[in-house]
C-alpha positions in Angstrom: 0.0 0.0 0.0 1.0 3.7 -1.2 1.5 6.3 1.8 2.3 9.9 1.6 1.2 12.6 4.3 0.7 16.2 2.7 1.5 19.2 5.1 1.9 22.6 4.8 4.2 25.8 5.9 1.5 27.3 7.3 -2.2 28.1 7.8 -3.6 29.4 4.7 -1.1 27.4 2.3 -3.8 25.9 0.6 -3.2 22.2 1.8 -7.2 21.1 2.5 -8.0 22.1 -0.9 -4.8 20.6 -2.5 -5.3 17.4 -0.3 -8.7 17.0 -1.7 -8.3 17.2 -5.2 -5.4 14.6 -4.6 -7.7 12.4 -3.1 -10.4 12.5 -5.5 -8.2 12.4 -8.5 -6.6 9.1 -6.8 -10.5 8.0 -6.1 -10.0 7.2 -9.8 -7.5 4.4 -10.2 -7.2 3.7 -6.8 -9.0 2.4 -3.3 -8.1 5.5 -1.4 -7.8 6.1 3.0 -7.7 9.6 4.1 -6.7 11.2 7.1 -6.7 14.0 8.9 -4.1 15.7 11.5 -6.0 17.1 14.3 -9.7 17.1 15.6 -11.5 18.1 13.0 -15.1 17.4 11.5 -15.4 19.5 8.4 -11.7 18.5 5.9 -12.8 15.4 7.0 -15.9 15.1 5.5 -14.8 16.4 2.3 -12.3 13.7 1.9 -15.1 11.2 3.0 -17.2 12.5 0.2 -14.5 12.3 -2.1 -13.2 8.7 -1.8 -16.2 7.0 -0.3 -14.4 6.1 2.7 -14.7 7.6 6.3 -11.7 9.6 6.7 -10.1 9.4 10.1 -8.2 12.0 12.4 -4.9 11.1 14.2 -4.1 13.5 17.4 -0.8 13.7 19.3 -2.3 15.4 21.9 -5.7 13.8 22.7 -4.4 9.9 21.4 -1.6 7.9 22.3 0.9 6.4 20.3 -0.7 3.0 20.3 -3.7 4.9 20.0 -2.9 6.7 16.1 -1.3 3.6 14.7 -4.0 1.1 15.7 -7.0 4.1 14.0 -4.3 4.1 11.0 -3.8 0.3 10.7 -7.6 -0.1 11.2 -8.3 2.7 8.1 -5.9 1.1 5.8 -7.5 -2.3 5.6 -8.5 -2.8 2.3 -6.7 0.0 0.7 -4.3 1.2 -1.5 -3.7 4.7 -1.1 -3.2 5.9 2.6 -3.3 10.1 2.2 -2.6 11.6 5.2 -3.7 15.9 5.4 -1.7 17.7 8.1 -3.0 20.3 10.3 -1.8 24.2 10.1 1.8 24.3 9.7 3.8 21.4 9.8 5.3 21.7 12.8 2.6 23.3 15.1 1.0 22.1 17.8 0.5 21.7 21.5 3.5 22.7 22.9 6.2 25.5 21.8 9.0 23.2 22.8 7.4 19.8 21.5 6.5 18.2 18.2 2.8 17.4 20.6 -0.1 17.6 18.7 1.5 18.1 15.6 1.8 17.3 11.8 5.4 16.2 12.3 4.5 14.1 15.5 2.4 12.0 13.0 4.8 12.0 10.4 7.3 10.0 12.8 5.1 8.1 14.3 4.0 6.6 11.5 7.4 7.0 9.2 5.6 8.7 6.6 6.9 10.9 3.8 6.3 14.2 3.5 5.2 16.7 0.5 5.6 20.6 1.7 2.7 22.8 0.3 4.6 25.9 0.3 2.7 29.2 -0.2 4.7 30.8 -2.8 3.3 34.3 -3.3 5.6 37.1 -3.8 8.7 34.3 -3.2 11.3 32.3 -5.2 14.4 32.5 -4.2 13.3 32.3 -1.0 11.1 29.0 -1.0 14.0 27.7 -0.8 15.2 28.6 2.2 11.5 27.5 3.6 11.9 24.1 2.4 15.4 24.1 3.8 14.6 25.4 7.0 11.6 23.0 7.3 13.9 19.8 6.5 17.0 21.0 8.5 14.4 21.3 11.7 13.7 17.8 12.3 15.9 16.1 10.3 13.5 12.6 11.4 10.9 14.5 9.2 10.7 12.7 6.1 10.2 15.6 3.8 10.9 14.5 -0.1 8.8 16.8 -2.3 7.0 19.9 -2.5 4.4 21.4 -4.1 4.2 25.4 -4.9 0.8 27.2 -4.6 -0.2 30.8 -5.7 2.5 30.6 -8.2 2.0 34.1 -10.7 3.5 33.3 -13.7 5.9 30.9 -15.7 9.0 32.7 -14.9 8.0 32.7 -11.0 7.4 29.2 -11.5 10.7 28.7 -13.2 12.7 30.5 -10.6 11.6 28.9 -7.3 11.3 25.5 -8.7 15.4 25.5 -9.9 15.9 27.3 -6.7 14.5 24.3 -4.1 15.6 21.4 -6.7 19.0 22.8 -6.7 19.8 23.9 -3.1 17.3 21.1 -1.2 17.3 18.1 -3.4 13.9 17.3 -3.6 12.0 17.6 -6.6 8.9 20.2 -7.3 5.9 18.1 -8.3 3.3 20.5 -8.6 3.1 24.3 -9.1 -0.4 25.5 -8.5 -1.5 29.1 -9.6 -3.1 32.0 -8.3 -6.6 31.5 -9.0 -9.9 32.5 -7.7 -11.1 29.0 -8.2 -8.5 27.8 -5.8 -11.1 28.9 -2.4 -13.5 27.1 -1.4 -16.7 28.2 0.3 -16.4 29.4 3.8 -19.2 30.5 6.2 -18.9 32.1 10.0 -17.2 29.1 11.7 -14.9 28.1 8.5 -16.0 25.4 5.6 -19.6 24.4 4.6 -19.3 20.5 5.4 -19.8 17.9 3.1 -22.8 16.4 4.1 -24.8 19.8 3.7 -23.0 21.5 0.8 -23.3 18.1 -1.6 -27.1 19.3 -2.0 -25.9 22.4 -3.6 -24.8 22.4 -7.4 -22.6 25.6 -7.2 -21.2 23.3 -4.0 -20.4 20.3 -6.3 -19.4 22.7 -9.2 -16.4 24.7 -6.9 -15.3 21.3 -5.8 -14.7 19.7 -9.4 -13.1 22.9 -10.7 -11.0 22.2 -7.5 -10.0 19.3 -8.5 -9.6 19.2 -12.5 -7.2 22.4 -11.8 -4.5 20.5 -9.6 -4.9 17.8 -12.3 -3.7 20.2 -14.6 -0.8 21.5 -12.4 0.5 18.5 -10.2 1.5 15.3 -11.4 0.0 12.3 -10.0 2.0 10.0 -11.1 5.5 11.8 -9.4 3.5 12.0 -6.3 3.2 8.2 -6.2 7.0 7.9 -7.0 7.7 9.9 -3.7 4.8 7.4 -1.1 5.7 5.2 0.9 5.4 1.0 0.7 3.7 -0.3 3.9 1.7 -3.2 4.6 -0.8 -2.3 7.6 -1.2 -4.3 11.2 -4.6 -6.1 12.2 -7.1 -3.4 13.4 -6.9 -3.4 17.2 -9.7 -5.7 19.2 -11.5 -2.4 20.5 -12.3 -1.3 17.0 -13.2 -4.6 16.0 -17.5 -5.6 15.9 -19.0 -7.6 19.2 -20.1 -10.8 17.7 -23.7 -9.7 19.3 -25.6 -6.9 19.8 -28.0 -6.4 22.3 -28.4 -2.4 22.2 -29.6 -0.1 19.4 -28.4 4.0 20.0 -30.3 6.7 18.1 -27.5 8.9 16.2 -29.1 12.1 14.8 -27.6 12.4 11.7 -29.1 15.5 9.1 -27.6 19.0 7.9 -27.8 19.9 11.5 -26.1 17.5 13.3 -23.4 15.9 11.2 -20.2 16.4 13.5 -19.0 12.5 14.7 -15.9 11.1 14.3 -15.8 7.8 11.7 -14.4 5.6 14.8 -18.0 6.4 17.0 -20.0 3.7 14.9 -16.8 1.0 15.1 -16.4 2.1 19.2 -20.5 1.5 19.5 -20.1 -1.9 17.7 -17.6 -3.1 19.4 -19.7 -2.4 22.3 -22.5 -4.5 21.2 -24.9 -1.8 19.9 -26.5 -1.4 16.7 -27.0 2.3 15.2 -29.8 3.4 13.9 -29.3 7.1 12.3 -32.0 9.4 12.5 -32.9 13.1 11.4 -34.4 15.8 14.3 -35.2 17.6 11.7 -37.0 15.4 9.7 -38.1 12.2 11.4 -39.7 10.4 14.8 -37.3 9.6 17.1 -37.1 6.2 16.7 -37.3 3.6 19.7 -33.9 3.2 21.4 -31.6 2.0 24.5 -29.9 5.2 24.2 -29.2 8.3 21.9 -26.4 10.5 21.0 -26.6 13.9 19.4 -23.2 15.3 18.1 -22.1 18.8 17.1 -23.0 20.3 14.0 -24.4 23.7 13.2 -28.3 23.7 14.5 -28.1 27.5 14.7 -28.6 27.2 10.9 -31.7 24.9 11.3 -33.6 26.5 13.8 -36.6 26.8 12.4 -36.7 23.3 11.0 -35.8 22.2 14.2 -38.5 23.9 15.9 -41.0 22.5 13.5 -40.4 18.9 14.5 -42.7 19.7 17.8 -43.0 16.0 18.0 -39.5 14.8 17.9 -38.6 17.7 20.6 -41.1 17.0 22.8 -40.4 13.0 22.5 -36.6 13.9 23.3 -37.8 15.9 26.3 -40.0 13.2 27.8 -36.7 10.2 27.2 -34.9 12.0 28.9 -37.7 12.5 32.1 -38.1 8.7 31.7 -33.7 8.4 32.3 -32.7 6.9 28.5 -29.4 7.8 28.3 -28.4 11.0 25.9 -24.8 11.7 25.4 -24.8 15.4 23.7 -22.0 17.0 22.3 -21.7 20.8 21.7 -24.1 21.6 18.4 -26.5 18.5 20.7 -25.6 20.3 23.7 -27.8 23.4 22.3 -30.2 21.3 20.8 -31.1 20.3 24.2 -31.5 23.6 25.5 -35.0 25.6 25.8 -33.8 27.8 23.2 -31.3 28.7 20.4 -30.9 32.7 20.4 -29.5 34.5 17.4 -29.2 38.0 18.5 -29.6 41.1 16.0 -26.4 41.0 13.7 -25.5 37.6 13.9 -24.7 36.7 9.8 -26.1 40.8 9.0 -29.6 39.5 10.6 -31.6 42.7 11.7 -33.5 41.2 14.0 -33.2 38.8 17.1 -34.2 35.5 16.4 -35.5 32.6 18.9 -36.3 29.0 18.3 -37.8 27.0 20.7 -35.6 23.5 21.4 -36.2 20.3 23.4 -36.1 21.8 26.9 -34.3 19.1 28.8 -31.9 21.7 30.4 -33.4 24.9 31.8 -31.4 27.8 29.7 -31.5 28.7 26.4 -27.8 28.8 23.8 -27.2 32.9 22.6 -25.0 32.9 19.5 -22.5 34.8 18.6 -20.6 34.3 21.8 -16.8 34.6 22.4 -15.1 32.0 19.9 -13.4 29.2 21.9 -11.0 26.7 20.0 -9.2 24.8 22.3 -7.9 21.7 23.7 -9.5 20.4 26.6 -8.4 18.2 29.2 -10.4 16.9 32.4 -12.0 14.5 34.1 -15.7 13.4 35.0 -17.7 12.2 37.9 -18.9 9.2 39.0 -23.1 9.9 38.0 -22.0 10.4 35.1 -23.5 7.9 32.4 -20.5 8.6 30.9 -18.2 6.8 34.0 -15.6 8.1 35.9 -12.4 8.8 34.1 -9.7 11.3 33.0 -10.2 12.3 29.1 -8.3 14.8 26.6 -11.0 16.3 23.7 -11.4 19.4 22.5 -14.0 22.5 21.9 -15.1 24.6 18.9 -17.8 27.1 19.3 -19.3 30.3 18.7 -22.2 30.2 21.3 -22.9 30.4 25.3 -25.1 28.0 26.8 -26.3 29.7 29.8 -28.1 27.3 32.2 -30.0 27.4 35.3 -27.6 28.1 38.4 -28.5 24.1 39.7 -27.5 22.7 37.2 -25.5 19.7 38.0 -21.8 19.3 36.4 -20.2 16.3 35.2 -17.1 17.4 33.8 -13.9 19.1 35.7 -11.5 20.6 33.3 -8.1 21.4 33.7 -7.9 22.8 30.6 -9.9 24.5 28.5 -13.1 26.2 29.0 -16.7 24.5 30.0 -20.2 25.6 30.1 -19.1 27.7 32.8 -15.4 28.3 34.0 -14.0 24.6 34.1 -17.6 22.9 34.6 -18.4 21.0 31.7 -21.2 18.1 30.9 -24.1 19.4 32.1 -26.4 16.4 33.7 -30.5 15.5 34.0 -30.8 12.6 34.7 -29.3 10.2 32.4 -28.8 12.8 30.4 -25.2 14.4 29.8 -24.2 17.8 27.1 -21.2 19.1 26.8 -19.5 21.5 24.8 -16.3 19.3 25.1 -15.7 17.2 22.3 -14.5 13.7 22.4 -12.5 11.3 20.6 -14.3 7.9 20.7 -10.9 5.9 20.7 -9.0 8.1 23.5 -12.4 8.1 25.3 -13.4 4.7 24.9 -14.0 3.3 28.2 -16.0 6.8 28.8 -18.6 5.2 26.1 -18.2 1.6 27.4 -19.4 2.9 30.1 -22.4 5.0 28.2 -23.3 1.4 26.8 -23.5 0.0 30.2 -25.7 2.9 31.6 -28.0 2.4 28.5 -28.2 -1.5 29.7 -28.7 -0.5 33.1 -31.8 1.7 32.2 -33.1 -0.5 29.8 -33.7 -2.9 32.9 -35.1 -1.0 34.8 -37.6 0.3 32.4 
């Protein structure tokens, strides 16, 4: 199997839309695994859309080093390509002092080679001295191509490519230029995902123009010459499906609540429960042990959401009766009395309120201070969730404000909560948080959900 990880010099370089096209242009002759650097929902669900695979995320920070080879291994069965996107520049993350968290903690890890997305605008000579600076480094850091974007011109082309073959030894397989076609569409907390945008033609349209343009300007067949050969391990046991299943969880699933990470539905298999997907906008809730509502962007969906009366108001009463709901951030506010979007928010002239489930009494105001963060903490005992330590992280534009009894599940040491370091709000057998979780780094937190939902269902 082919590998090859492509990173960038910094944010901006225009790695996620070079990644993609790669990916979908490899879609073509080959079986193709992606992953992603870093937690992250939305690059992710472009190069699930583009390769019909679900891409998976690899996290120095919140995984251990067991932890990223074992999703990698488990990704690459049946493959041929492994493509591998970085996050931000190559070598940030965590720590100042530390490759933690980072592109190039991956890289190592996983002895990967490395093609350098260098931003070339208004540079030659200098690119360079980028790439030289970026090898020289981390020498461990396999770095053995590059690839030039914003590029203005065939003499600018000319110069920095002679200039990095010549005084880095690695070859230029791609020079990409400056062109309008190059962005893709953003919105007020970064890029429309997939799963919504696919519905949209102009969507589609920006993403095949995407993608015929790096055909024309990188070579596919060089970037092959420069992967890796590696034959993948046996995915690990705790990825692997119970050979019975005795619990079925509700996962909302729709254009408001699309935020999970591919490993949930392998982490609640091995656990001996079915899924069974379901849309709050659009459907019943169907009959479950337990449900889970991930993030996503239900600010955008408020009215629709509101118009399911009959889904809200069934949510409500399973969570009076003690099924178990694990909510995560976009679920969190879903659970709430009300989503708020105050005068302003996206040039609205006019405050806006939609009425939600009402299992927590407060209501979620957007905009709010933006929080992107690492979290780390750990949660308490009535928890459904268990008690144990767990790294995630948060990304959010709102404030869930609750009512002052609320009851807290979550102590974080890092990071910021619903309020101050109080995270995982609790009713019942019901927990929503803003905090994010891996389902591989957190899995005996959702072992533990599973055994709640079992619990419940017997005393029902």
């Amino acid at each position: 199997m082919k590998t090859l990880l492509i990173a960038g010099d910094r944010s901006g370089s225009g790695k996620t839309s070079i990644t993609l096209a790669l990916a979908a242009l490899l879609r073509k002759r080959f079986v193709v695994q992606t992953f992603k650097v870093g937690m992250d929902y939305i690059d992710p669900s472009y190069l699930t859309g583009v390769t019909s695979r679900p891409c998976r995320n690899l996290d120095g920070y919140v995984m251990t080093a067991d932890e990223i080879q074992g999703i990698y291994n488990h990704g690459c069965q049946g493959a041929e390509v492994a493509l591998v996107e970085g996050v931000r520049g190559l070598y940030e993350g965590a720590e100042a002092l530390s490759n933690k968290g980072s592109t190039a903690e991956v890289a190592r890890l996983l002895d990967l080679n490395v093609v350098l997305v260098i931003n070339a605008r208004s540079i030659t000579r200098s690119a360079a001295a980028i790439v030289k600076g970026f090898m020289a480094f981390d020498p461990e850091v396999k770095i053995c191509g590059v690839i030039l974007n914003n590029v203005m011109g065939e003499r600018h082309r000319e110069k920095a490519v002679a200039a990095i073959e010549h005084y880095c030894g690695v070859p230029v397989i791609g020079a990409i230029p400056r062109l309008e076609e190059m962005h893709l569409a953003m919105r007020h907390l970064g890029l429309v995902p997939y799963r919504e945008g696919q519905e949209g033609t102009e969507f589609c349209d920006r993403i095949q123009a995407i993608t015929d343009l790096i055909g024309q300007y990188v070579s596919i067949d060089r970037l092959l010459e420069l992967a890796g050969d590696v034959t993948p391990a046996p995915s690990p046991a705790y990825l692997l499906p119970a050979t019975e299943q005795d619990l079925t969880i509700g996962v909302a699933y729709d254009e408001a609540f699309n935020f999970y990470y591919a490993e949930l539905f392998d982490i609640l298999a091995a656990g001996g429960a079915g899924v069974v997907r379901f849309s709050p906008i659009h459907d019943a809730l169907p009959k479950a042990d337990g449900y889970i509502f991930g993030g996503g962007y239900p600010e955008l969906f408020g009215a629709e959401l509101e118009a399911n009366t009959r889904i809200r108001e069934a949510v409500k009463a399973a969570a009076l009766a003690g099924t178990p709901i694990y909510a995560e951030c976009g679920g969190l506010m879903y659970l709430t009395e009300a989503i708020v979007l105050k005068e302003g928010w996206q040039q609205s002239t006019r405050e806006q309120v939609f009425r939600m489930c009402g299992v927590y009494a407060g209501t979620t105001a957007m905009p709010a201070a933006r929080v992107v963060t690492y979290v780390e903490g750990s949660s308490a005992a009535d928890s459904p969730m268990g008690a144990y330590p767990f790294r995630g992280h948060a990304f959010h534009y709102s404030d869930v404000d609750l009512a002052p009894e609320t009851r807290y599940a979550y102590t974080l040491t890092r990071g910021v909560g619903i309020t101050g370091n109080a995270d995982g709000a609790l009713s019942n057998n019901t927990l929503g948080a803003y905090c994010h979780l891996h389902p591989v780094s957190s899995r005996e937190m959702f072992a533990a959900f599973l055994r709640t939902c079992r619990a419940a269902r017997t005393e029902a």
